[in-house]
TISESE-550994 format. One line per field, with one value per residue: residue number from 1; residue in one letter; z, x, y of N, C-alpha, C in turn. Coordinates in steps of 0.1 Angstrom, whole numbers, padded with zeros to 4 digits, m for minus. Atoms other than C-alpha are relative to their C-alpha. Example, Ala and Ser with C-alpha at 12.3 -4.5 7.8 and 13.67 -1.06 7.14 Angstrom:
% TISESE-550994
tivo c(1 2) $
lotor c(A S) $
nc3 c(0000 0000) $
nc1 c(0009 m0009) $
nc2 c(m0012 m0011) $
cac3 c(0078 0071) $
cac1 c(0123 0137) $
cac2 c(m0045 m0011) $
cc3 c(0000 0008) $
cc1 c(0009 m0008) $
cc2 c(0012 0011) $
***
This chain:
% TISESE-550994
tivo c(1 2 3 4 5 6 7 8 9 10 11 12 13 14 15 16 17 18 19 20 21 22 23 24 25 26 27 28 29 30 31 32 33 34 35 36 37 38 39 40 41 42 43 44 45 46 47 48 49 50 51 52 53 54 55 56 57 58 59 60 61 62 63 64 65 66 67 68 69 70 71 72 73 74 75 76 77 78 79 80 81 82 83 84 85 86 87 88 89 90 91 92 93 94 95 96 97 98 99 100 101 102 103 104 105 106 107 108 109 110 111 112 113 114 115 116 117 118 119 120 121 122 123 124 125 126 127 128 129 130 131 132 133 134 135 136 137 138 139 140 141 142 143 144 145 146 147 148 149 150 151 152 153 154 155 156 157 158 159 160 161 162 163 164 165 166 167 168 169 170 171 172 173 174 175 176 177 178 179 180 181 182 183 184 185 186 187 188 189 190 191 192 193 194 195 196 197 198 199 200 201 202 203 204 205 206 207 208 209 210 211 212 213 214 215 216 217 218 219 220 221 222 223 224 225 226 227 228 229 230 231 232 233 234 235 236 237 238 239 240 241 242 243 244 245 246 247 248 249 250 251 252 253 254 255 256 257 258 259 260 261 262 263 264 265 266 267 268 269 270 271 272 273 274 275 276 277 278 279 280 281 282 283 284 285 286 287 288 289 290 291 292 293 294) $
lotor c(X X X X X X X X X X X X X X X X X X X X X X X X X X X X X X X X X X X X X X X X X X X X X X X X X X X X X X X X X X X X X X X X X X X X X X X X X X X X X X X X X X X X X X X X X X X X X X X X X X X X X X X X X X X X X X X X X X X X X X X X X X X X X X X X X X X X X X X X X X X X X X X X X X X X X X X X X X X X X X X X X X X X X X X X X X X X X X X X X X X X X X X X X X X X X X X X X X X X X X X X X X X X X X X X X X X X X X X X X X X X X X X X X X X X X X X X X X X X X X X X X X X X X X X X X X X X X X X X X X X X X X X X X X X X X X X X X X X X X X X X X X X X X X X X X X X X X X) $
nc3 c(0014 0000 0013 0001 m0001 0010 0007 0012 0007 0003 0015 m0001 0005 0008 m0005 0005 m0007 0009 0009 m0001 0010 0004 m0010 m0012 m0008 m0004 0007 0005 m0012 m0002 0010 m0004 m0009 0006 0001 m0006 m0004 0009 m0005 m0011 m0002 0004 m0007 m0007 0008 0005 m0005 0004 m0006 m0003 m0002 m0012 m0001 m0007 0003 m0010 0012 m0006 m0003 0013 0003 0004 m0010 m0007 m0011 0002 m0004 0001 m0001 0009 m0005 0013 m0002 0008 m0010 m0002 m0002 m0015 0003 m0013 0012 0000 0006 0004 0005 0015 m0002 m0011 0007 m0009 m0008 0000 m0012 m0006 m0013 m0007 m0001 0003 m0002 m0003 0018 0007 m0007 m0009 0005 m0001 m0002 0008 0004 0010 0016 0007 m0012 m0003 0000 0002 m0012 m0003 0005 m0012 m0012 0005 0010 0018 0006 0014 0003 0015 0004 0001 0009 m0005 0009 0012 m0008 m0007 m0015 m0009 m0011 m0014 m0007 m0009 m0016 m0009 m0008 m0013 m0007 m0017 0003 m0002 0014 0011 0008 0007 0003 0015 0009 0007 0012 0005 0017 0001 0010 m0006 m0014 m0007 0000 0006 m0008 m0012 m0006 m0016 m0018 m0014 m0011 m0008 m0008 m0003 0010 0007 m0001 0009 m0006 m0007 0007 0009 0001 0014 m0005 0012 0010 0014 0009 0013 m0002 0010 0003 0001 0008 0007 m0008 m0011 m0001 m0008 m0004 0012 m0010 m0008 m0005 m0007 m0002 m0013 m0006 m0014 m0008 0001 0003 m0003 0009 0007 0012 0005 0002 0007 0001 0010 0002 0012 0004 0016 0004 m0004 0004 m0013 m0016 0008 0001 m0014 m0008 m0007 m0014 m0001 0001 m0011 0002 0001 m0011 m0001 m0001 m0011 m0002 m0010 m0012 0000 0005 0014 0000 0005 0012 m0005 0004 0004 0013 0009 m0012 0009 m0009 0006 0009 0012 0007 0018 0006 0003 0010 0005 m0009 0018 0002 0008 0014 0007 m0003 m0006 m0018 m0002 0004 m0010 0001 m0001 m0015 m0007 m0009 0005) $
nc1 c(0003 0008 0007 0009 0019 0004 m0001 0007 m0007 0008 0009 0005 m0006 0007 0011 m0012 m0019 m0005 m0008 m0015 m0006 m0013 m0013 0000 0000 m0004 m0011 0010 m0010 m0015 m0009 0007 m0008 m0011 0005 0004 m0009 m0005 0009 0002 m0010 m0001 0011 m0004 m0004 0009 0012 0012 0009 0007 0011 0008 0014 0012 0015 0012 0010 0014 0013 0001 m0010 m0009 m0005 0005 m0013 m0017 m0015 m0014 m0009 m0014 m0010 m0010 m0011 m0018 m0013 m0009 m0015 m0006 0007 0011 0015 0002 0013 0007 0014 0002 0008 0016 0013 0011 0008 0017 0009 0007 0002 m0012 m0008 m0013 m0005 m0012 m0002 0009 m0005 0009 0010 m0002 m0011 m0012 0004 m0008 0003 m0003 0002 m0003 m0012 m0006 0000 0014 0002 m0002 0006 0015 0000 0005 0008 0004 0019 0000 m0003 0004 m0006 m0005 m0005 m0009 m0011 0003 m0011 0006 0007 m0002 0004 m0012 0005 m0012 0003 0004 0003 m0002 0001 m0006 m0010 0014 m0003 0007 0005 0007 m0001 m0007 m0006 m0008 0001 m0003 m0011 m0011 0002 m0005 0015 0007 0009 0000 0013 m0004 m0003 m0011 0009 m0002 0009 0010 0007 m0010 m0006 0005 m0011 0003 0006 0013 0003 m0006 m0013 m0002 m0001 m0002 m0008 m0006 m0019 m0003 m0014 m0008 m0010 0001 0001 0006 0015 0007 0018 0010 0009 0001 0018 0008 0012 0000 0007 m0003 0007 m0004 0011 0005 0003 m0012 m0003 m0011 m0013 m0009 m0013 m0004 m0019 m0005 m0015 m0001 m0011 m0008 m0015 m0010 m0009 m0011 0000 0008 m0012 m0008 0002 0019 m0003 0004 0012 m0005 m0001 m0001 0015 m0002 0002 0011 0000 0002 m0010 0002 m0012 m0007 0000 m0002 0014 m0002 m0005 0010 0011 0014 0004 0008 0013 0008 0011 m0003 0002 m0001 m0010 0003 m0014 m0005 m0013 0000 0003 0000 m0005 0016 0004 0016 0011 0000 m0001 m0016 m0007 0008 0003 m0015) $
nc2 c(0002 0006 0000 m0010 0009 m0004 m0011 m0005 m0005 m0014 0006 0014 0008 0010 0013 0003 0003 m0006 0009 0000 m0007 0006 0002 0005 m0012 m0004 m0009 m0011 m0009 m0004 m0010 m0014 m0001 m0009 m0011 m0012 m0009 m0011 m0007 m0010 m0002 m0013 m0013 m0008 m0015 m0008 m0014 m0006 m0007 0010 m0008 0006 m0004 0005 m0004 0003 0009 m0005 0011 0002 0012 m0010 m0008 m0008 m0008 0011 m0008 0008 m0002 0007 m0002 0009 0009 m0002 0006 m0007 0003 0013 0013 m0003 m0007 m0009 m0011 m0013 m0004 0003 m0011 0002 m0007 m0002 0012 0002 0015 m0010 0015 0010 m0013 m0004 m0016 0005 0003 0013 0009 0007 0007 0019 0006 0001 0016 m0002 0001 0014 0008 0014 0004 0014 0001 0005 0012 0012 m0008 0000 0008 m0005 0012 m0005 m0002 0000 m0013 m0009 m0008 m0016 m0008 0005 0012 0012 0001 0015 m0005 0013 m0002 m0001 m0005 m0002 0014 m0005 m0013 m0006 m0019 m0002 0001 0002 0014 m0006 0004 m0009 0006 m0007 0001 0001 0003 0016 m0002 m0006 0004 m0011 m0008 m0015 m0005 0007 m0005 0006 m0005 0007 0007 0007 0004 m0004 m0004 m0007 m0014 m0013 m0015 m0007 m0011 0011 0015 0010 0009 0009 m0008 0001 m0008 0001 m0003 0001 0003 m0013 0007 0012 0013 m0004 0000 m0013 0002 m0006 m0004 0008 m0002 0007 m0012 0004 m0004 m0005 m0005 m0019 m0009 0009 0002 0009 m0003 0008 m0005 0006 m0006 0004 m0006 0004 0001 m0001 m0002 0007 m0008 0005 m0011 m0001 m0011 m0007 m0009 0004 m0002 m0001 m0011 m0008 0004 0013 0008 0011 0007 0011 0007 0000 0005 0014 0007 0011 0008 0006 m0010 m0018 m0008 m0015 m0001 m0002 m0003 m0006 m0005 m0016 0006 m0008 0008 0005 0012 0007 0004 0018 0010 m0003 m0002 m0008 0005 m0008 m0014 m0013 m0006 m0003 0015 0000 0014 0003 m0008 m0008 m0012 m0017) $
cac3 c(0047 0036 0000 m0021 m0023 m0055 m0075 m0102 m0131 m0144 m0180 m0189 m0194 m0221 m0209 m0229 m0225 m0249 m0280 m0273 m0287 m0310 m0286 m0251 m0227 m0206 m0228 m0243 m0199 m0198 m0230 m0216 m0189 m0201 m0218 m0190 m0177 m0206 m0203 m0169 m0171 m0198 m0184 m0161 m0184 m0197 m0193 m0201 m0199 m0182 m0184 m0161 m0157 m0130 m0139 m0121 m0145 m0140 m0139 m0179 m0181 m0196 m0175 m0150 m0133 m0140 m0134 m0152 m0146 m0166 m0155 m0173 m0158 m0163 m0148 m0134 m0131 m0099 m0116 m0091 m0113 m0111 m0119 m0129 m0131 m0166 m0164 m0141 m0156 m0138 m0115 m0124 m0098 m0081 m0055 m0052 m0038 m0053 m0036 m0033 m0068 m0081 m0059 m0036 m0057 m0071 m0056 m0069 m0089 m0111 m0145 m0156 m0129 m0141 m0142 m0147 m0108 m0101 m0120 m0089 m0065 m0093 m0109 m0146 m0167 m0205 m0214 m0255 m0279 m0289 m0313 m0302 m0323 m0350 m0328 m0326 m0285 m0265 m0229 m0194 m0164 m0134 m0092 m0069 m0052 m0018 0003 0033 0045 0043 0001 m0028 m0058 m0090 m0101 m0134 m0165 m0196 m0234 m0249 m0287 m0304 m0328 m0303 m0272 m0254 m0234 m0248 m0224 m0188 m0167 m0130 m0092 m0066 m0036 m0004 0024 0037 0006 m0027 m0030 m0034 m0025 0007 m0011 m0039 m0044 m0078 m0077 m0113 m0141 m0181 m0194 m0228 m0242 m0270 m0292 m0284 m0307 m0321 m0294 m0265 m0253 m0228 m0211 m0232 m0213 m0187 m0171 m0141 m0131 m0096 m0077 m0042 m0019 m0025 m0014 0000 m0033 m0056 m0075 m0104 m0110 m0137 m0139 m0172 m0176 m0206 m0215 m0243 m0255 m0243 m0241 m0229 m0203 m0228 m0240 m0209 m0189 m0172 m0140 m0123 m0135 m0111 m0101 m0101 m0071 m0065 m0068 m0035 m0030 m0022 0012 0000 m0008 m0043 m0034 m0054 m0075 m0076 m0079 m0076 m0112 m0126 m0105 m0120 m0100 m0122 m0149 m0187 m0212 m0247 m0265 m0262 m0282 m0307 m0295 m0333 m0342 m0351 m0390 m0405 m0407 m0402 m0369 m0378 m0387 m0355 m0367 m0365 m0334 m0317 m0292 m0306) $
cac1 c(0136 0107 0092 0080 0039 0022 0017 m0007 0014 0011 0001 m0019 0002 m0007 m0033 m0011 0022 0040 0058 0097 0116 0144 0170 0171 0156 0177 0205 0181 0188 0222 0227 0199 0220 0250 0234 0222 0252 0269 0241 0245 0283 0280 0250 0272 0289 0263 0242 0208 0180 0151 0116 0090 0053 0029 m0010 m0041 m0070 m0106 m0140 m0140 m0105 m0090 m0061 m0071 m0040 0002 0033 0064 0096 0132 0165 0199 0221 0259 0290 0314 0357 0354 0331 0299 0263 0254 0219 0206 0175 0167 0132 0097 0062 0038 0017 m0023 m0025 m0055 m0049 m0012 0013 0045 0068 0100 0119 0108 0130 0106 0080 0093 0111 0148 0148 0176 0173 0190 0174 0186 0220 0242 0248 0213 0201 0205 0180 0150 0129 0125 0100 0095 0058 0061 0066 0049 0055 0065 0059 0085 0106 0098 0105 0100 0084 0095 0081 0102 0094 0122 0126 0126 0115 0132 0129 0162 0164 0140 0136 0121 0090 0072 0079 0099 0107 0133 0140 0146 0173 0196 0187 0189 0157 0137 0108 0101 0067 0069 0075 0102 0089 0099 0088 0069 0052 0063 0084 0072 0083 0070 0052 0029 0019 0035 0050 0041 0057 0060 0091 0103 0141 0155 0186 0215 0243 0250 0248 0229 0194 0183 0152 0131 0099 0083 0043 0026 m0008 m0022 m0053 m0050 m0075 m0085 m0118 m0135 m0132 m0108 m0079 m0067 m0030 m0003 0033 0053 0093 0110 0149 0163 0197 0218 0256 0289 0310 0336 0317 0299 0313 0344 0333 0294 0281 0263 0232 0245 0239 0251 0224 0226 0223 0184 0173 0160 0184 0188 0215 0245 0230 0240 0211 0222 0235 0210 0179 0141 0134 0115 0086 0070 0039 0041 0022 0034 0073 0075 0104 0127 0163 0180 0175 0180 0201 0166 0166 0133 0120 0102 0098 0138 0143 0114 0121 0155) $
cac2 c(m0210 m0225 m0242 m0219 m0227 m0226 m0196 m0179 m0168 m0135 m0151 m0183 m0214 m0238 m0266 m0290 m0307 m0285 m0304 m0308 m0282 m0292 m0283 m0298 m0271 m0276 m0262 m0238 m0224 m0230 m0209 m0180 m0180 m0172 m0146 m0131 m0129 m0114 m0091 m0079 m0077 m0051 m0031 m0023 0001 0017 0051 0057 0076 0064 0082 0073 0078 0074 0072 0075 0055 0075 0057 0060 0036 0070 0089 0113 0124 0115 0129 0120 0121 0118 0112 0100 0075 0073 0054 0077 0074 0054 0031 0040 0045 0078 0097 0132 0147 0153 0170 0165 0174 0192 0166 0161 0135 0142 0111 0101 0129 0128 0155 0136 0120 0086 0064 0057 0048 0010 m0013 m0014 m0051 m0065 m0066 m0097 m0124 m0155 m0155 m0189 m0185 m0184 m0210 m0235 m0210 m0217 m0242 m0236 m0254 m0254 m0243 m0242 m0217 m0185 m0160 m0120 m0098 m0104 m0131 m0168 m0175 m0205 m0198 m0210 m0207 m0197 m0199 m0200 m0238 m0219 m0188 m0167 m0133 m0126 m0126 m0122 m0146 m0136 m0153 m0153 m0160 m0153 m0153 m0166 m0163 m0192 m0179 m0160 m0181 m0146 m0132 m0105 m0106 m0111 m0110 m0115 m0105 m0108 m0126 m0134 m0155 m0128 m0114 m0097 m0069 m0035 0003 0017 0040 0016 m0017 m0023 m0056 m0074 m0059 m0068 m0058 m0056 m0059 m0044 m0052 m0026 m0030 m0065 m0091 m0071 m0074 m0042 m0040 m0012 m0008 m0023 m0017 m0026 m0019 m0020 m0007 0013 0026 0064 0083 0056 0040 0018 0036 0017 0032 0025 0029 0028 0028 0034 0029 0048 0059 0035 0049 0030 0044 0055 0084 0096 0125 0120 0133 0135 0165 0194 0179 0140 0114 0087 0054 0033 0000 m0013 m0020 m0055 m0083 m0103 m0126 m0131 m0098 m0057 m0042 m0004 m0007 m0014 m0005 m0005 0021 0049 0050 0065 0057 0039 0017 m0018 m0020 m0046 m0072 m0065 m0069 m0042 m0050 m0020 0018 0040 0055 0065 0025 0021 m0013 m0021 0004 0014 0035 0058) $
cc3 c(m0002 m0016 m0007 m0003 m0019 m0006 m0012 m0010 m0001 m0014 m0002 m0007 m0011 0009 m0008 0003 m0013 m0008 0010 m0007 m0004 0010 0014 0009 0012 m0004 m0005 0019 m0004 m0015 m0001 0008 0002 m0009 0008 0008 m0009 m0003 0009 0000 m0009 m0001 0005 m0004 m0010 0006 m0007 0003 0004 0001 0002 0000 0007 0000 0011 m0013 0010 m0002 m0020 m0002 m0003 0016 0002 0003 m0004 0003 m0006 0000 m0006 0006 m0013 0018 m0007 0011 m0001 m0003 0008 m0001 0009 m0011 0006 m0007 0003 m0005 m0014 0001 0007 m0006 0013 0005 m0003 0010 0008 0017 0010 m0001 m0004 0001 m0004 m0015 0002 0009 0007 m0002 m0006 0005 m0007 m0007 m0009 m0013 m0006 0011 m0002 m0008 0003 0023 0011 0001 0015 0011 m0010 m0010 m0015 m0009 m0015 m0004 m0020 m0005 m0005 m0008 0006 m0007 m0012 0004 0001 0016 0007 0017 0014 0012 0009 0015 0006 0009 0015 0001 0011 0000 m0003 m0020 m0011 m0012 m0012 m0004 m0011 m0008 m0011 m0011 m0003 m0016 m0004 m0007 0007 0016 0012 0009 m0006 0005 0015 0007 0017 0010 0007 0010 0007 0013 0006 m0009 m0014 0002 m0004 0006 0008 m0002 m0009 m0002 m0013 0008 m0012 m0010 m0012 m0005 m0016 m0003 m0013 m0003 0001 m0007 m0006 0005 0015 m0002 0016 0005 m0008 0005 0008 0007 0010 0005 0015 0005 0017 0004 0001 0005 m0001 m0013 m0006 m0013 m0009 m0006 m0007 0003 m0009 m0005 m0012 m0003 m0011 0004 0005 m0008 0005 0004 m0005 m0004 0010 0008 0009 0012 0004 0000 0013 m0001 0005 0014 m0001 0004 0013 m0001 0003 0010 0003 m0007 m0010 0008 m0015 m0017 0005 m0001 m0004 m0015 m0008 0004 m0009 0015 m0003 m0013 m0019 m0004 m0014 m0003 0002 m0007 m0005 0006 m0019 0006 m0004 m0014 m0013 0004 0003 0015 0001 0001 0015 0000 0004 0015 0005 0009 0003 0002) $
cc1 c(m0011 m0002 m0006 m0014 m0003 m0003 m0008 0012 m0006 m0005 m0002 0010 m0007 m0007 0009 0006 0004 0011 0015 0007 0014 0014 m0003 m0007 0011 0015 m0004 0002 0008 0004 m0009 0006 0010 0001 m0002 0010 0010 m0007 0003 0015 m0001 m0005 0011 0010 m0004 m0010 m0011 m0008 m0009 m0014 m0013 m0013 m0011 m0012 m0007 m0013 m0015 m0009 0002 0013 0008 0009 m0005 0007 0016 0006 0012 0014 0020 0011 0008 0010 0009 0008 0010 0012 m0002 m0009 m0018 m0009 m0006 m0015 m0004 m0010 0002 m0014 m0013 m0009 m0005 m0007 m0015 0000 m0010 0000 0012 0011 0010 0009 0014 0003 m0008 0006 m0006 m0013 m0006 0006 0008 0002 0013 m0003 0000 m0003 0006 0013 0008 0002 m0011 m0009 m0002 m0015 m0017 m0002 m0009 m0005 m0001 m0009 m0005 0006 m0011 0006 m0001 0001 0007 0010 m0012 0007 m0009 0001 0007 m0006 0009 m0008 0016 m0007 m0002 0001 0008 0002 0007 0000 m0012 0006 m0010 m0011 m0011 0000 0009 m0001 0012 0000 0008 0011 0014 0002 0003 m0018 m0007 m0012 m0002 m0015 m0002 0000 0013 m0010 0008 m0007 m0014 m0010 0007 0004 m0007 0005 m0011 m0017 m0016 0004 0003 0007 0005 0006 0002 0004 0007 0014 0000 0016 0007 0013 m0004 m0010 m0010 m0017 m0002 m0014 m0003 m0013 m0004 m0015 m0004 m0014 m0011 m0011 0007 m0012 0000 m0017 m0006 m0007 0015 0010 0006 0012 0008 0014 0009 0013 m0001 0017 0003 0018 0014 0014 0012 0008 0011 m0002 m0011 0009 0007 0000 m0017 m0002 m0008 m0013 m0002 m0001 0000 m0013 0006 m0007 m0016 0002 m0001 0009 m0004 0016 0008 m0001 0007 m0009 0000 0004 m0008 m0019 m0012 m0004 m0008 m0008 0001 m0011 0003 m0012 0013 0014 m0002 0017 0005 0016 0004 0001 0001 0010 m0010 m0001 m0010 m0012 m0005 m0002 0013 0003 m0008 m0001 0018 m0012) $
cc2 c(m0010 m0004 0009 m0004 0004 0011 0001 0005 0006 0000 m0013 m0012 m0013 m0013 m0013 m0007 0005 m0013 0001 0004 m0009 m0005 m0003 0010 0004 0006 0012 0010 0001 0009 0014 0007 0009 0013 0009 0006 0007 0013 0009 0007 0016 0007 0009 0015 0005 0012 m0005 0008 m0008 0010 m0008 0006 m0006 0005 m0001 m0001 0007 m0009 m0006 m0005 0012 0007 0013 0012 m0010 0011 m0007 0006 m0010 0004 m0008 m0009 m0005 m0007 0014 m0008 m0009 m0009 m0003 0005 0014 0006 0015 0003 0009 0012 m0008 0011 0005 m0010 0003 m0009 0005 m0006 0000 0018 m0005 0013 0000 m0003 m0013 m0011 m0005 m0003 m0014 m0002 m0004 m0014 m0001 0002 m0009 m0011 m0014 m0002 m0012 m0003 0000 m0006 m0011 0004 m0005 m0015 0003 m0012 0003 0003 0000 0011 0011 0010 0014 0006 m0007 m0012 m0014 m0004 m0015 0008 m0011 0011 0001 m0002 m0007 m0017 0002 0012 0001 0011 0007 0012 m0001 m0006 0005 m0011 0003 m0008 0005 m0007 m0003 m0001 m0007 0004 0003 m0005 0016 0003 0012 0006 m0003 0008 m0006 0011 m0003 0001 m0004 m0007 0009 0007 0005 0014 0013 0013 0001 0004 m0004 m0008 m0004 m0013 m0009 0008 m0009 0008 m0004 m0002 0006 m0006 0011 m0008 m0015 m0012 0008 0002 0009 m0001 0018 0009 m0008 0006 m0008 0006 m0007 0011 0003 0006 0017 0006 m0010 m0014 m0010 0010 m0008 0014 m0008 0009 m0006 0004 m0002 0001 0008 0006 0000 0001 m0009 0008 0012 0015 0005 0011 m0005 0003 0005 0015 0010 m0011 m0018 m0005 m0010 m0013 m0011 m0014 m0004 m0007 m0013 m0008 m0010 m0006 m0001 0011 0017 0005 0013 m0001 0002 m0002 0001 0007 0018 m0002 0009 m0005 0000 m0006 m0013 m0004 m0009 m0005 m0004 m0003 0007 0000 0005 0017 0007 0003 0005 m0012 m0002 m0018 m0011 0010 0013 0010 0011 0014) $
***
């Protein structure tokens, strides 16, 4: 295990010494924290759908070539995450073969990274605040106090909103000593994910984008890939047994200490515009202002 070394963030930090927010930052963690683990606890019984979309960006910045693909995820009886294919577009790719499903396209990541039990593995800095859309959030910077090959460490940054101390954004990597994480397959590794509000007290990731050049035709492809979350169900009314079609989600190969990963796996894509980061604020299931992506 080694120090971790300095590090580019994936957005510019204030030049600055940011004011001192009202509340202590370091309580402002310890009460993100605990969010994130009330968070992760009750992911775990929840379905969704997840629709996925991998680009290929032409000379003119416009898409060329994509392929997307939707599945639902559900908790079964024996408590094991479960996915079904949903539907797969025809492929324009003109570059990147996709034959196989999506699995092996991102690396599996958690969702909620900075869990009260994690807390200890990183050092978190306060950087100011920032407004989001419709949320006031105060900003911290995150890197992992050490590296080893064994175990990846999220590195980035994130939103918090000042009202609900909860996260609502996150922009980062997992890294380990020997490089960051990525699938086999492509070099994603940074993403900028969104959250929304589900129900009352829950914050969901939403969407999520990264965008990454690869070598194609003795030339440079830039490539995107854009998840989306939607119609987040709990376990309660989900079918009581996996239906035709259903496989079980395994574990990833790469290790988060002290996390599950299979549960809640980013490990498939779509394309949006940008969500705004809202509270649910309103009954309109059409307001996309109050609940953008119903």
């Amino acid at each position: 295990m080694r120090p971790a070394s300095p590090a580019t963030l994936p957005v510019p930090m204030p030049v600055n010494k940011p004011e001192p927010p009202p509340v202590p930052p370091e309580e402002i963690i310890r009460r993100f924290a605990a969010k994130e683990d009330e968070m992760f606890r009750a992911s775990q019984g929840y379905g969704f759908q997840k629709s996925v979309r991998l680009e290929e960006i032409g000379p003119d910045n416009k898409i060329s070539g994509q392929v997307e693909i939707v599945t639902q995820q559900f908790v079964g009886p024996d408590g094991r995450r479960y996915e079904k294919p949903v539907r797969r577009s025809a492929s324009t790719l003109q570059h990147l073969q996709v034959e196989r499903g999506d699995s092996d396209l991102i690396a599996s990541t958690p969702l909620f990274p900075l869990t009260t039990s994690q807390l200890p593995k990183y050092e978190i800095t306060f950087q100011g605040k920032q407004p989001l859309d419709e949320l006031s959030t105060y900003i911290f910077a995150v890197k992992p106090r050490a590296l080893d090959r064994a175990h990846a460490y999220f590195s980035g940054v994130v939103w918090v909103d000042e009202q609900d101390m909860v996260i609502v954004k996150t922009m980062g990597k997992w890294v380990t000593e020997t490089g960051d994480v990525t699938s086999p397959m492509l070099p994603f590794a940074v993403f900028e994910t969104y959250r929304q509000q589900v129900g009352k007290n829950l914050w969901f990731p939403s969407y999520s984008r990264s965008d990454e050049t690869m070598p194609a035709d003795k030339t440079t492809l830039p490539i995107r890939v854009i998840i989306r979350w939607t119609d987040y169900t709990p376990a309660g009314t989900q079918p009581v047994s996996p239906p035709g079609g259903a496989t079980q989600i395994h574990p990833s190969p790469v290790r988060f200490p002290g996390y599950r990963v299979a549960a809640t796996a980013l490990s498939r894509f779509a394309e949006s515009p940008p969500p705004f980061a809202t509270r649910n604020s309103c009954s309109n299931r059409s307001c996309l202002r109050c609940s953008p992506h119903r």
